[in-house]
C-alpha positions as CSV (number, residue, x, y, z in Angstrom):
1,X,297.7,30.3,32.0
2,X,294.0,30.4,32.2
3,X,292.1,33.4,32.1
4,X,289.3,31.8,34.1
5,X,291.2,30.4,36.5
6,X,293.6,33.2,36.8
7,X,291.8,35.3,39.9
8,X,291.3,31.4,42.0
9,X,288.6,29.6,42.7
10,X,286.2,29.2,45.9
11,X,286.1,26.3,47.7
12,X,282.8,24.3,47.3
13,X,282.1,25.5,50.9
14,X,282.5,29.1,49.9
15,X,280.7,28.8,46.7
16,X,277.8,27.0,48.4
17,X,277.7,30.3,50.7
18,X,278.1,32.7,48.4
19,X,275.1,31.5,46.3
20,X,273.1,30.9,49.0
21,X,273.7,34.1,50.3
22,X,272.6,35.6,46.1
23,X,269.4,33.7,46.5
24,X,268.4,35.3,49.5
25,X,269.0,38.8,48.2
26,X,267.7,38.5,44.3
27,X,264.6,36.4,42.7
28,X,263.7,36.4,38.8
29,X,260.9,37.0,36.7
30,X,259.9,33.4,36.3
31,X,259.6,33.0,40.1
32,X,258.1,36.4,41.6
33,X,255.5,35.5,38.5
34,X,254.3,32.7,39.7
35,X,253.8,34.1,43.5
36,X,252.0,37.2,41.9
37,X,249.5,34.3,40.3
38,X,249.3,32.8,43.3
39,X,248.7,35.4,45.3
40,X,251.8,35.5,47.8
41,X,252.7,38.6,46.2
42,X,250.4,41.4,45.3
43,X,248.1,43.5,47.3
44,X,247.3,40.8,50.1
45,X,250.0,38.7,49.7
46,X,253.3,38.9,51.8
47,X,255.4,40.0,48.6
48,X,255.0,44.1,47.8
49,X,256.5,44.6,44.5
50,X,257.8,48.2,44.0
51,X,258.7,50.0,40.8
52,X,261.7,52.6,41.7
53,X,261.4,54.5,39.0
54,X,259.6,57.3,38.5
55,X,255.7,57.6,38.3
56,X,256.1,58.9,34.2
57,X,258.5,55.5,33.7
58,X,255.6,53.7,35.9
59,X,252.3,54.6,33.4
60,X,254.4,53.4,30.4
61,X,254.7,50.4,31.5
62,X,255.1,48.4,35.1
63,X,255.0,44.7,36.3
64,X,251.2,43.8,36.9
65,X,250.2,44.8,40.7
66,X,253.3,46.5,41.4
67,X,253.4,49.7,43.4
68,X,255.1,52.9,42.2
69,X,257.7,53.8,44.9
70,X,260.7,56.4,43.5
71,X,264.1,55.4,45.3
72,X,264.7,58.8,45.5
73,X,261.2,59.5,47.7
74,X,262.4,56.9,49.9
75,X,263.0,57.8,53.6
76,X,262.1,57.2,56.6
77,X,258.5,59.6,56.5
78,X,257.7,58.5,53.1
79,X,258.3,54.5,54.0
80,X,256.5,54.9,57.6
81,X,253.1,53.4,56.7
82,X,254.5,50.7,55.3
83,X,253.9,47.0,56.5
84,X,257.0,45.6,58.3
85,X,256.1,42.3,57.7
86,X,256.1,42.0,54.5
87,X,259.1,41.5,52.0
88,X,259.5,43.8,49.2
89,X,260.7,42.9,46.1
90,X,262.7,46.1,44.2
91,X,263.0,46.7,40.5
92,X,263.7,49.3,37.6
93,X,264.8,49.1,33.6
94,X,267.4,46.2,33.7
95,X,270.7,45.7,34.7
96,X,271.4,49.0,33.2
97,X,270.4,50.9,35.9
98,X,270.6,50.6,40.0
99,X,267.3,52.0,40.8
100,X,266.1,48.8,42.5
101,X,269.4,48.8,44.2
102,X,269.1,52.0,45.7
103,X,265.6,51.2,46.1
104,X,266.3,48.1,48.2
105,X,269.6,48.9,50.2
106,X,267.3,52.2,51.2
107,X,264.4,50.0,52.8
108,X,266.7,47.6,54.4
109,X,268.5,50.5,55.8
110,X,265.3,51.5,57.1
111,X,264.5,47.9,58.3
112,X,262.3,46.3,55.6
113,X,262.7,43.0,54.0
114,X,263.7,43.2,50.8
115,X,264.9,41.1,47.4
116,X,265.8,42.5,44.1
117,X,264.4,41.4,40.9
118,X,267.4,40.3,38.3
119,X,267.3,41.8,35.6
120,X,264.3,44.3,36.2
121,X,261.5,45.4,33.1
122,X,263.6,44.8,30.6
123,X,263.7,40.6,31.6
124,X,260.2,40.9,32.9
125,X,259.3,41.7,29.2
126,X,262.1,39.1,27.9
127,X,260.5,36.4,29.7
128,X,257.1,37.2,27.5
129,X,255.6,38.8,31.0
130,X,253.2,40.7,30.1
131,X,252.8,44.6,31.5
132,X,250.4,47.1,33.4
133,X,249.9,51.2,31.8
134,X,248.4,54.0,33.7
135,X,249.0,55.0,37.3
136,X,247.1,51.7,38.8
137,X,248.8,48.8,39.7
138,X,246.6,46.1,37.9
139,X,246.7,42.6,38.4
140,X,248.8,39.6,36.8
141,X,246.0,37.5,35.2
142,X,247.0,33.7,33.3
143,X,245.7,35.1,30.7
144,X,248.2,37.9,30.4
145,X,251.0,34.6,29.5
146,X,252.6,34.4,26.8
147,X,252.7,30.2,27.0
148,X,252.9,30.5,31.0
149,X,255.1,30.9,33.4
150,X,258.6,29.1,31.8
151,X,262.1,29.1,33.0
152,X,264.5,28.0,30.6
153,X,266.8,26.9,33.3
C-alpha cells in the first residue's frame, strides 16, 4: 500500500480550505520583502515586523526595520501601546524554534492581527535577504539585494 496515501486524502474542497486558511496565518521572506520595500510594512506601513527573540539574539542580527519584541515580555501591559490596526508579522531562528509562534498566538490572544514568517532568520538569510546589527531597527534598502527580491516558486 502507499505510504502517501495511507493516512487519506482531502477532498479538493477541504484542501482549498485548508490552504487558504495557511495563507492567512503565514507569509514568506520573498513576500513580507517586497512590502518592507514598498513601504506597507515597516515603521509607517500597516505591517509591524517583530523579532521574538531576545534583544542579545536581536543586535546579532535582525530582519531590516523589524522591532525587538521577546515572546516572553509579551502581555497585556507590555503590548498596550501597541497599534490595533496594524498586522504584525512574528519571527525567530527557523523552523527550529517556536518563538514567533508563541510570539503570535500571544498577540492574537490579546487581540492583534498577526501572521508568521515561514521559516524565520534562518530563510530570511537563505533567500540572500540581507540583515540589520545593533539595537536599531534599520531599514530594508534595494541595495541591500542580493539580485532582488526572487521567489523560486
Amino acid at each position: 500500500m502507499s505510504q502517501v496515501l495511507s493516512t487519506g486524502v482531502a477532498s479538493p474542497v477541504e484542501a482549498s480550505a485548508f490552504f487558504e486558511a495557511q495563507l492567512k496565518y503565514r507569509t514568506d521572506p520573498a513576500d513580507l520583502a517586497a512590502d518592507l520595500l514598498s513601504g506597507e510594512a515597516g515603521e509607517d506601513g500597516k505591517i509591524v515586523v517583530i523579532d521574538t527573540r531576545s534583544p542579545a539574539h536581536y543586535a546579532e542580527g535582525h530582519i531590516p526595520g523589524a522591532v525587538s519584541f521577546p515572546h516572553r515580555t509579551m502581555n497585556p501591559a507590555s503590548t498596550a501601546a501597541l497599534p490595533r490596526d496594524k498586522v504584525y508579522v512574528c519571527y525567530c531562528d527557523g523552523i527550529g524554534c517556536n518563538g514567533s509562534t508563541q510570539g503570535a498566538y500571544k498577540l492574537a490572544a490579546l487581540g492583534f492581527q498577526v501572521k508568521e514568517l515561514i521559516g524565520g532568520l534562518h530563510w530570511w538569510r537563505q533567500d540572500g535577504f540581507a540583515v540589520a546589527t545593533g539595537s536599531e531597527a534599520g531599514f530594508l534598502q534595494k541595495e541591500m539585494l542580493e539580485g532582488g527580491i526572487a521567489c523560486a516558486c
